[in-house]
C-alpha positions in Angstrom: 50.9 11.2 106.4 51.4 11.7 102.7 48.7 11.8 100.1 49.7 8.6 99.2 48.0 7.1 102.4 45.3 9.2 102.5 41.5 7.6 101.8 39.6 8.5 98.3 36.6 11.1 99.4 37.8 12.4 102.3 39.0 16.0 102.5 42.2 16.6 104.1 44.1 19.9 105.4 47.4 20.1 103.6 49.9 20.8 106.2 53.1 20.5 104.1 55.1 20.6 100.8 58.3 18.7 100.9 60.4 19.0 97.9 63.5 20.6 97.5 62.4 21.7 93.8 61.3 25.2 93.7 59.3 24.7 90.5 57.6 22.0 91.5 56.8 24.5 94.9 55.6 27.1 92.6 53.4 24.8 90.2 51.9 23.4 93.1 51.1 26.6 94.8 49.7 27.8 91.0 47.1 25.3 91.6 46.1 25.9 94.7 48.1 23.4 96.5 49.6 24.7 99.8 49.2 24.4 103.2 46.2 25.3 105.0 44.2 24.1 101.9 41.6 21.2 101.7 42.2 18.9 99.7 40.6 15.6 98.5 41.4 12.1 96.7 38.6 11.5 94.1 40.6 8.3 93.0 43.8 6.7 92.4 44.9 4.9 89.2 48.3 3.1 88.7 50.4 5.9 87.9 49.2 8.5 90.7 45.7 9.6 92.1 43.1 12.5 90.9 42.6 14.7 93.4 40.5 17.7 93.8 41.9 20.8 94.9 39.4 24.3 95.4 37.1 22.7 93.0 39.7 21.8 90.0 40.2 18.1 89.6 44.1 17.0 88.7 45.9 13.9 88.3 48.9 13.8 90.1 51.8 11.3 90.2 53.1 9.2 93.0 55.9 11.3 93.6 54.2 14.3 93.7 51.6 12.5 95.7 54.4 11.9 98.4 55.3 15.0 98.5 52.0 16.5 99.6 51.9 16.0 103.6 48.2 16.0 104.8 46.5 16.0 108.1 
């Protein structure tokens, strides 16, 4: 399931990055984001969600949201 699915305050495993962009791979592994990691959604506006990720709080779009595969 992707991020987009997942429910706000629960923490999830990341298992997977899928995009084909390899900036957007290494911005998201900058922050922390990469599989094996917990992550959580604190909330989720109109554009994208805020999510918390090793204790830093982001806001992330939808399509960056879909991209993160969680477990």
């Amino acid at each position: 399931m992707n991020l987009t699915k997942a429910k706000e305050g629960k923490e999830y495993i990341i298992k997977s990055i899928q995009t084909d962009d390899e900036e957007l791979d290494a911005f998201l592994f900058s922050l922390g984001c990469y599989s094996g990691e917990p992550i959580t959604v604190v909330s989720r506006k109109k554009s994208g969600c805020v999510v918390s990720i090793k204790d830093s709080r982001y806001n992330i779009d939808i399509q960056l949201a879909e991209a993160i595969i969680v477990e």
